[in-house]
C-alpha positions in Angstrom: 104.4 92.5 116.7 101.9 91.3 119.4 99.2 93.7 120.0 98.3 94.9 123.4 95.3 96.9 123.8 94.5 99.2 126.7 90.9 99.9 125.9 87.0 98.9 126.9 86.2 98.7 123.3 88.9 97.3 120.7 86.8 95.7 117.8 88.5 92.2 118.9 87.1 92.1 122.6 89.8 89.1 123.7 92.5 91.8 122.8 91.1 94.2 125.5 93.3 94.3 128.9 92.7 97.2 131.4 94.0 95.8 134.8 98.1 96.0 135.3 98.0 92.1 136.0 95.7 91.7 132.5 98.6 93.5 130.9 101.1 91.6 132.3 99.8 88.0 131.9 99.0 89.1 128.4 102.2 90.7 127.5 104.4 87.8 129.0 102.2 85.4 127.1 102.9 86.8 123.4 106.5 86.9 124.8 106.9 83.7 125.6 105.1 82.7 122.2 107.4 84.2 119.7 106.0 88.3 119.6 109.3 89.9 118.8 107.8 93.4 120.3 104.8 94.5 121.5 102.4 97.5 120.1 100.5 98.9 123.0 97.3 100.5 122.1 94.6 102.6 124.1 93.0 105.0 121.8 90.5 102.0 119.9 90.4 102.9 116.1 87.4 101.3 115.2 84.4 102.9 113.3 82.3 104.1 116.0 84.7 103.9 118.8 84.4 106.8 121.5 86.6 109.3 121.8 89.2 109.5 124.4 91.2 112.6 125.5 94.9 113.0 125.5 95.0 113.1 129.5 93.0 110.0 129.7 95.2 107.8 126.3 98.5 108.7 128.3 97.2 107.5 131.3 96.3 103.9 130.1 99.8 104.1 128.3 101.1 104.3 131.7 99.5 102.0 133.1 100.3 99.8 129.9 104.2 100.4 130.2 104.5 99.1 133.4 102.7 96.2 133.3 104.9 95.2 130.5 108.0 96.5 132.4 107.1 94.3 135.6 107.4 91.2 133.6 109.6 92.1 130.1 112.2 95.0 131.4 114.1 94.8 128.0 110.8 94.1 125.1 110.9 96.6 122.7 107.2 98.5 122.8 105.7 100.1 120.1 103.2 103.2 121.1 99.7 102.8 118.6 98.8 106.4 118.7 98.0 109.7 115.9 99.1 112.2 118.6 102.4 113.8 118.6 102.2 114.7 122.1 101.1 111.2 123.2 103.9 110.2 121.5 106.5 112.4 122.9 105.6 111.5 126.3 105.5 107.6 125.6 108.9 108.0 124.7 110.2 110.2 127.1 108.5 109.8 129.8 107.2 105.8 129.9 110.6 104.8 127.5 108.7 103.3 124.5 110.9 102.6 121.9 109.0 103.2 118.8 105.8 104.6 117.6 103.1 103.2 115.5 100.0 105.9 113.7 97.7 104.5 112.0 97.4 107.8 110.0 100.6 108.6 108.6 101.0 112.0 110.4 97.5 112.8 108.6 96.1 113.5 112.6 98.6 115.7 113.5 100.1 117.7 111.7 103.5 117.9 114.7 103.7 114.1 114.0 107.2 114.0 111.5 108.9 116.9 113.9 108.0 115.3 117.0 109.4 111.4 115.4 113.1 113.6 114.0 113.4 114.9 117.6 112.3 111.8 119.5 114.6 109.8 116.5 112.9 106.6 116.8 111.9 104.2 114.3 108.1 105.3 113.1 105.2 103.2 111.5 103.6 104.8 108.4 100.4 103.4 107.7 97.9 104.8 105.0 94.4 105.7 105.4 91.9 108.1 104.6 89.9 110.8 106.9 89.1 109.5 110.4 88.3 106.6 112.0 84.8 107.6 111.7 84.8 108.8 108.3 87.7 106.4 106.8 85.0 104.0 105.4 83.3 106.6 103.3 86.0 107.4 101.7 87.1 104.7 99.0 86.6 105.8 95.9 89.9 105.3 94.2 90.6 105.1 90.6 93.3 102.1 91.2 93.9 101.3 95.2 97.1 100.3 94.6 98.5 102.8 92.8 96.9 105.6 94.3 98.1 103.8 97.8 101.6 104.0 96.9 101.1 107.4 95.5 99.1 108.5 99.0 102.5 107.1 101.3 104.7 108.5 99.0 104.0 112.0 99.7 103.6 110.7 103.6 107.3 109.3 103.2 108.6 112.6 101.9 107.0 114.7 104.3 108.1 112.4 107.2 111.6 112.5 105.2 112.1 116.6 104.6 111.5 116.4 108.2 114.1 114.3 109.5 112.7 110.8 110.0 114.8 108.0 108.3 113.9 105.2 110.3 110.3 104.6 108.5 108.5 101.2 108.5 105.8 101.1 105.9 101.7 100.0 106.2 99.7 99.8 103.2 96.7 100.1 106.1 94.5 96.8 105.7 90.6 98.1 106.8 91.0 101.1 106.6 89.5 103.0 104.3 89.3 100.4 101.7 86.3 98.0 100.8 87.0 94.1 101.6 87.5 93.9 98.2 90.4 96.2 98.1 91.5 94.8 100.7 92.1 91.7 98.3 93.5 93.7 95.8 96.4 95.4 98.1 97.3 91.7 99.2 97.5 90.2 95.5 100.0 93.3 95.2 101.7 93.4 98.4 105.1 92.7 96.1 104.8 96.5 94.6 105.0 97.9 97.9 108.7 97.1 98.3 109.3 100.4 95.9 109.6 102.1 98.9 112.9 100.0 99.8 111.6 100.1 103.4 110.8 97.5 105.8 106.9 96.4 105.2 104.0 95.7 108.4 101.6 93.6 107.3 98.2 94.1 109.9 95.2 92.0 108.9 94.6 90.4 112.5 91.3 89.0 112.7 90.2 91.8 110.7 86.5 92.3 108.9 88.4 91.5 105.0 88.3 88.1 106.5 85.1 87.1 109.0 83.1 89.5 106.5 84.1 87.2 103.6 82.8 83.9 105.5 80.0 85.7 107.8 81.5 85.4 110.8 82.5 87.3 113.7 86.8 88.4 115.0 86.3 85.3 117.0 86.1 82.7 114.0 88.9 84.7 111.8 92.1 82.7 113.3 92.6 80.9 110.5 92.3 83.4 108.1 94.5 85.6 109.6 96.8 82.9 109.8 96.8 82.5 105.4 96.6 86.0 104.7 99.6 86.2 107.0 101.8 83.3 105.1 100.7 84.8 101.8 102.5 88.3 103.1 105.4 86.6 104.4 106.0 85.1 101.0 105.5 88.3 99.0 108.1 90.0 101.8 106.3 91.5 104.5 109.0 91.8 107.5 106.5 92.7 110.3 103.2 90.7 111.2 100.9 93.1 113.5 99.0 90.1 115.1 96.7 89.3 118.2 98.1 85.5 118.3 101.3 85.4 118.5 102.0 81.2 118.1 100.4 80.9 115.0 102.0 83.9 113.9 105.6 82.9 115.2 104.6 79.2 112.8 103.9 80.7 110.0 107.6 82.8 110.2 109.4 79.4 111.0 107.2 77.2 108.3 107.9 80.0 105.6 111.4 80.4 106.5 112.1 76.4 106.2 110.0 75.7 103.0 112.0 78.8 101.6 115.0 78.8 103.3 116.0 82.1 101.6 115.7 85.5 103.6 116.7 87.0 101.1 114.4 86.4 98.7 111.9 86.6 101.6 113.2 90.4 102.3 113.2 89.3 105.9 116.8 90.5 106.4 
């Protein structure tokens, strides 16, 4: 899943496109390189971030969606956003085909009746709070149980609903320390409970250039060995900024393995 952001102020600043022909080169490019889809963005998540209104996320969804169109008519697109109405017009009204929210529904409280109606296949990622406040709140007696517990009661809600098609995020960064961060990834196995397909998103994310000092711009080759330790513990989905070294790792784990199966990337 290559990520396209339509925003001033993503935390990764080479992921930031704004101009239709920024779009485009960028979306044909992670094309070309082995994304499978594309998740367009254009409400920035990151602690600190500014706010942006409805009228104003849509808007740079549209201009997203047919950037993308101009040069990949057929990619599947993924809509990044914790609005239900942002979502219903994504999908009705620019044709996305799926929608990701990084808060489970927490957001919005239309989220699992809008997904039944719109019946499209749904990212479920945990977090805490908001983006603002998602950092203060931590404290959990074991993150990995109380993770699983959290989407549980995310997955039945989204279920009693209506929505089937549900694609699970245990929600790297957010709201969990770097060390928790760790933790979920040592026991990224547990997560296949849920019998659902698992995204794995750690792209250049602060678990990693925190842990050396560095900055998003150094943390390529960490994202690159978190992402092969996911693959081999079954994650089906990569959420990634670099699509190549993603698309390698895929090929290198399936030919060392040769075993989808056992991979759970069936």
């Amino acid at each position: 899943m290559g990520i396209i952001n339509v925003t001033p102020d993503s935390f990764y600043s080479e992921s930031r496109t704004q101009s239709h022909d920024d779009i485009a080169l960028k979306a044909k490019k992670m094309l070309d390189e082995g994304a499978d889809w594309l998740d367009l963005g254009a409400y920035s998540t990151r602690p600190g971030a500014d706010d942006v209104t409805p009228a104003e996320e849509i808007e740079r969804l549209r201009t997203g969606m047919r950037a993308i169109r101009s040069v990949a008519p057929d990619a599947i697109v993924s809509i990044d956003t914790f609005r239900a109405d942002v979502a219903r017009q994504a999908v009705e009204e620019l044709g996305a085909d799926m929608i990701n929210d990084i808060s489970g529904g927490l957001l919005d409280d239309d989220m699992p009746s809008t997904i039944a109606k719109l019946k499209v296949p749904y990212v479920l990622m945990h977090t805490r709070g908001t983006p603002a406040t998602m950092q203060q709140l931590t404290d959990y007696r074991d993150v990995t149980g109380d993770v699983l517990a959290e989407l549980a009661r995310r997955i039945d809600i989204f279920g009693m609903a209506g929505v089937n098609d549900i694609i699970v995020d245990p929600g790297f960064g957010f709201a969990k320390t770097v060390e928790q961060n760790y933790r979920l990834l040592r026991d990224l196995e547990a997560f296949h409970v849920f019998e659902r397909p698992l995204l794995v998103g750690v792209s250049r994310k602060s678990m990693i250039y925190r842990t050396f000092g560095t900055t998003p711009d150094e943390a390529l080759n960490g994202t690159t060995v978190i992402n092969t330790i996911a693959l081999m513990a079954g994650a089906s989905v990569l959420r990634v900024h670099d699509a190549k070294e993603a698309a390698e790792a895929v090929k290198i784990v399936e030919l060392t393995y040769n075993d989808k199966t056992w991979l759970h990337l069936e």
